[in-house]
C-alpha positions as CSV (number, residue, x, y, z in Angstrom):
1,X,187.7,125.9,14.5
2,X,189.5,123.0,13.4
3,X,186.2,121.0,12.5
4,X,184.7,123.9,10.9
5,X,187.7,123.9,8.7
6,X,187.8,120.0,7.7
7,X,183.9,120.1,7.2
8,X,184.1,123.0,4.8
9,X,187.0,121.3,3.1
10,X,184.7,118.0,3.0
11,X,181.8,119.8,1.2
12,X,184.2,121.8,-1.2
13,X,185.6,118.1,-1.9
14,X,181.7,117.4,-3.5
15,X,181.9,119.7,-5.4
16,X,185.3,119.7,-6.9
17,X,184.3,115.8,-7.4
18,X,181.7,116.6,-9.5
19,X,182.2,115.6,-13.0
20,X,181.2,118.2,-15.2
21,X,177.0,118.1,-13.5
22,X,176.6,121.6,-12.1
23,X,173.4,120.7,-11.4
24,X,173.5,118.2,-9.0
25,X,176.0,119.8,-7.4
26,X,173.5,122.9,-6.9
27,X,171.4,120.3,-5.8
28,X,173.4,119.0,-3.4
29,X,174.2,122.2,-1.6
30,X,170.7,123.3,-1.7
31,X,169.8,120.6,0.6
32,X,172.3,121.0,2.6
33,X,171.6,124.8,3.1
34,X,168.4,124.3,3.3
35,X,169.2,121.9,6.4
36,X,171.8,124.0,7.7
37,X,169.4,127.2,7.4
38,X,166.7,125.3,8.9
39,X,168.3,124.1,11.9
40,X,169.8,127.4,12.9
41,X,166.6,129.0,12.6
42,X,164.7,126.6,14.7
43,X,167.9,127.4,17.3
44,X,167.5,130.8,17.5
45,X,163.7,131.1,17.4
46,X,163.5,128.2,20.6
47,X,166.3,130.3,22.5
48,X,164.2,133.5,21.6
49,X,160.8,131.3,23.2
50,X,162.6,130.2,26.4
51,X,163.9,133.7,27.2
52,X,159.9,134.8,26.2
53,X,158.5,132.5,28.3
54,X,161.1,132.9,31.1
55,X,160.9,136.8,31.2
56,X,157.0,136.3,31.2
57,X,156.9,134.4,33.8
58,X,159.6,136.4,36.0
59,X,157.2,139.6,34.9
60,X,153.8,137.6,36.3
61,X,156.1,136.8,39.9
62,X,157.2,140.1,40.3
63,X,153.2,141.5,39.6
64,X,150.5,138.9,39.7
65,X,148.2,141.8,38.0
66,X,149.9,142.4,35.4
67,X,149.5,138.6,34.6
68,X,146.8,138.6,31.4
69,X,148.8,141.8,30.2
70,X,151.7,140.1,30.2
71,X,150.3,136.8,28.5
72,X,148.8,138.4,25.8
73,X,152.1,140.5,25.2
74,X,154.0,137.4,25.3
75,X,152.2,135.3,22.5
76,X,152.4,138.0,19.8
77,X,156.1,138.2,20.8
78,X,156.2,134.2,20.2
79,X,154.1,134.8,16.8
80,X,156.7,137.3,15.6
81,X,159.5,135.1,16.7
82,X,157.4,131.8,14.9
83,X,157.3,133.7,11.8
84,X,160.5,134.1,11.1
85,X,161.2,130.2,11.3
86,X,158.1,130.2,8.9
87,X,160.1,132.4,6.7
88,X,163.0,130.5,6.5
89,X,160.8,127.5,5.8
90,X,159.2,128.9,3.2
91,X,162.9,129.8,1.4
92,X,164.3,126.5,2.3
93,X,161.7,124.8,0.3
94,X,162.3,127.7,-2.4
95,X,166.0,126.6,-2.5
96,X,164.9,122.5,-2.9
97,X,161.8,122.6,-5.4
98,X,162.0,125.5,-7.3
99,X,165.3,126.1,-7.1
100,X,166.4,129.8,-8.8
101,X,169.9,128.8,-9.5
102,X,169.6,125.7,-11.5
């Protein structure tokens, strides 16, 4: 907790620092969201594809004929799960080029 505290002072230091140019600092902090957003999303969508994959395979163990059922259950689960990294993509590069709050 105590990290989490000093890095959120560290940032708010940026842009206290900032001499009067809002927009680099909205800059600034739309990189690092973007980055931030980016890395949590590719988290939880690789945790979501392990547990996929692992529940899949458990599934084909348990019932060998149930195995093509199974596999072609478990890659449209994976392409939900794939589009919503996709979606955050797409608004972390929303937040960096054509950014709505500048």
């Amino acid at each position: 907790m105590k990290k989490i505290i000093l890095l959120a002072l560290a940032f708010a230091s940026f842009a206290f620092g900032a001499e009067g140019d809002a927009t680099a600092t909205i800059q600034a902090f739309s990189v690092l969201a973007a980055g931030v957003g980016l890395g949590i999303a590719a988290l939880g969508g690789a945790v979501g594809m392990g547990h996929t994959a692992a529940a899949t395979i458990l599934g084909t163990a348990r019932n060998p004929g149930l195995g093509s059922k199974l596999l072609t259950t478990m890659f449209i689960a994976l392409a939900m799960i794939e589009a919503q990294v996709i979606y955050t993509l797409v608004i972390a590069l929303i937040a960096l080029y054509a950014n709505p709050f500048l």
